[in-house]
C-alpha positions in Angstrom: -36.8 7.6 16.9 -34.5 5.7 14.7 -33.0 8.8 13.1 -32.5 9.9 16.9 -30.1 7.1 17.6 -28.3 7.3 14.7 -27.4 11.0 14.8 -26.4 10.3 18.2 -24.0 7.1 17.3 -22.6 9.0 14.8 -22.0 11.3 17.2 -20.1 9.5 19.7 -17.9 8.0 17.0 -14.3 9.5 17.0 -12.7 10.0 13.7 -10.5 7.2 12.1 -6.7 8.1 12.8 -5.0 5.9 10.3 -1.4 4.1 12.0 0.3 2.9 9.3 2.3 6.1 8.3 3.2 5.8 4.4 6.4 6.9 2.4 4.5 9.0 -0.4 0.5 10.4 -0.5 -1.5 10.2 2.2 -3.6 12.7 3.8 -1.6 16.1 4.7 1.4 16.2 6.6 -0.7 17.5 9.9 -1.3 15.2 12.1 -5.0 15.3 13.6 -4.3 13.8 16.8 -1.5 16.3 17.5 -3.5 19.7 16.4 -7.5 18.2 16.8 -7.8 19.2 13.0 -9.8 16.8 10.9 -8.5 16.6 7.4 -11.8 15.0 4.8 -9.8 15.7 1.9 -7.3 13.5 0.5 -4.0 15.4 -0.7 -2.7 13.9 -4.0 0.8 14.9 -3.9 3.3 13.9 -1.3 2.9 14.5 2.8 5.8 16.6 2.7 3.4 20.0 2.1 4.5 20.1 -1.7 8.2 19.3 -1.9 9.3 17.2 -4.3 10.1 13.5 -4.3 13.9 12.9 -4.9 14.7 9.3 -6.0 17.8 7.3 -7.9 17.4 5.7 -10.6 19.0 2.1 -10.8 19.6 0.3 -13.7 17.2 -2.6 -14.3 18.6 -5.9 -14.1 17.8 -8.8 -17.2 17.0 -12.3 -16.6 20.1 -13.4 -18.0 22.3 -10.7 -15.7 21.7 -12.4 -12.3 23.9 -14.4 -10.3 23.2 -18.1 -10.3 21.9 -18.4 -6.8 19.1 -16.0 -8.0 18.1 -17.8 -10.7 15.1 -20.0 -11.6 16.0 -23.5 -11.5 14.5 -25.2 -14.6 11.7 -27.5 -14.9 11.9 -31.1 -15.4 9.7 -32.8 -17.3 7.6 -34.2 -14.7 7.1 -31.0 -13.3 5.9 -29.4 -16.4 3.3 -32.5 -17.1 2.0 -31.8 -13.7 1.6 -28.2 -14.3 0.0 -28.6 -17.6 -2.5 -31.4 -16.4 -3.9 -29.0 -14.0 -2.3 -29.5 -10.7 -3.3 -32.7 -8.0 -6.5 -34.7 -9.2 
């Protein structure tokens, strides 16, 4: 009887449409609630049905190459006793 119920609440369960929509990967680029197709295999390339990813590459930026109001303010030396004691007591 217990098997009954189950196959039937399995049953009556819809399929999980996913709504957050992301950039790159993801399932296929059909979309089950438009068509009714169920996709149960996860797609490794992009959702674009095989085209390929363009990007830019920008240069990477070093510590010492931001602007000042980006930068780290130093520690004092009270900050860095509290830090190395642990934190609050």
């Amino acid at each position: 009887m217990a098997s009954a119920f189950v196959s039937r609440a399995w049953q009556t369960i819809k399929p999980h449409v996913p709504l957050i929509k992301f950039r790159k990967g993801g399932l296929s680029a059909v979309d089950p609630r438009s068509t009714g197709a169920e996709t149960s295999s996860h797609s490794g390339g992009s959702a674009g049905g095989g085209k390929k990813a363009q990007f830019t590459s920008r240069p990477v930026i070093e510590d010492y190459q931001l602007p000042l109001r980006y930068r780290r303010q130093p520690l004092d030396e009270k900050e860095i006793a509290y830090i190395n004691r642990g934190g609050p007591e």
